[in-house]
C-alpha positions as CSV (number, residue, x, y, z in Angstrom):
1,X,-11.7,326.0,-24.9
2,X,-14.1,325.3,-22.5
3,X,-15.8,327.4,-20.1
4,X,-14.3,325.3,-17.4
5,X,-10.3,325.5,-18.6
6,X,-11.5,329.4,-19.0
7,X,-12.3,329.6,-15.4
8,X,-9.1,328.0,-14.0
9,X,-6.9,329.8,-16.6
10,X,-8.3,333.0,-14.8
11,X,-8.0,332.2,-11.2
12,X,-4.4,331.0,-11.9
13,X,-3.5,334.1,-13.4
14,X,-5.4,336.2,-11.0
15,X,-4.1,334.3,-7.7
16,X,-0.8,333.9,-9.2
17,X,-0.8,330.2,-8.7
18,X,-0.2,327.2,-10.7
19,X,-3.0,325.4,-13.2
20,X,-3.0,322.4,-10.9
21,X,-3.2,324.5,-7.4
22,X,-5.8,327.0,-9.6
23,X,-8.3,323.7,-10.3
24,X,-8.8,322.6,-6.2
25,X,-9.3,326.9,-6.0
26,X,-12.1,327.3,-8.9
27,X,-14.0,324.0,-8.3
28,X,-15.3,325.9,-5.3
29,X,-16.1,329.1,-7.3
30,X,-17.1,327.7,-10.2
31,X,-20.6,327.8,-11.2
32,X,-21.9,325.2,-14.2
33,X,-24.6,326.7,-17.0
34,X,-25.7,323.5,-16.7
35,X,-29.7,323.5,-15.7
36,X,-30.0,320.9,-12.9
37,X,-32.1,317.7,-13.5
38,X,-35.0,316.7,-11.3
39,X,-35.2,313.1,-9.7
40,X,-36.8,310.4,-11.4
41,X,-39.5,310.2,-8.4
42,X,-40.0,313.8,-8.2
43,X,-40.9,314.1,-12.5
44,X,-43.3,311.6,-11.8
45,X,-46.8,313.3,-10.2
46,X,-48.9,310.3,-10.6
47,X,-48.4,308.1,-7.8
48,X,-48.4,304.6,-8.2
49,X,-47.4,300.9,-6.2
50,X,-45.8,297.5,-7.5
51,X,-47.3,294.5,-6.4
52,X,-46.1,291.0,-5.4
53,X,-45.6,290.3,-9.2
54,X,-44.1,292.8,-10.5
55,X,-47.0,294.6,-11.9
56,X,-46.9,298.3,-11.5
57,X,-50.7,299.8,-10.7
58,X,-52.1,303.4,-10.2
59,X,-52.6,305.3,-7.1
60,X,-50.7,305.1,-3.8
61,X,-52.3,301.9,-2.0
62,X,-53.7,299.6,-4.0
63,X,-57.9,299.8,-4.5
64,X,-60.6,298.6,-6.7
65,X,-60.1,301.7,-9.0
66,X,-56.4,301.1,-9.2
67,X,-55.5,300.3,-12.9
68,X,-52.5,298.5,-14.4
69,X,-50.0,300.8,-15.6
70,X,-47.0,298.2,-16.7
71,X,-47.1,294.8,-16.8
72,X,-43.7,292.4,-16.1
73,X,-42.4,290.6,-19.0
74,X,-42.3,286.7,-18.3
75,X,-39.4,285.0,-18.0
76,X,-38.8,281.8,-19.6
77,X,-38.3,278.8,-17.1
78,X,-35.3,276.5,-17.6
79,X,-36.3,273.2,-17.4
80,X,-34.5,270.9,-15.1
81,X,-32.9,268.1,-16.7
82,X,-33.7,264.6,-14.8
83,X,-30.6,262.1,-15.4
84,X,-30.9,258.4,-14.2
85,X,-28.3,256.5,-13.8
């Protein structure tokens, strides 16, 4: 049993009130172990800017020191078919 079903099995019992009434009740009390995950942006301590082609360099702005940190891959071109008639 989970710790979740263990929760609302216990406020049910203690409130006196059904399973389904119990879950809207312990979603408010109930507390996850579950550590909470930081933001993709906030891991991230390097700073860093995309320019006009999809490149992704180092630092904030870009600068002469700024380095290439990933590079787009290249898309193949369709070729346009020319018909005559």
């Amino acid at each position: 049993m989970t710790a979740w079903t263990e929760h609302v099995k216990s406020v049910a019992a203690k409130q006196k009130i059904t399973y389904k009434e119990a879950m809207k009740v312990a979603s408010s009390t109930y507390k996850s172990n579950k550590k909470e995950k930081p933001d993709k942006k906030e891991k991230s301590k390097k700073k860093s800017h995309k320019m006009p082609d999809g490149t992704v360099m180092s630092g904030e702005t870009h600068s002469e020191s700024s380095k290439t940190v990933k590079v787009p891959k290249k898309r193949k071109q369709k070729e346009e078919k020319v018909v005559d008639y």
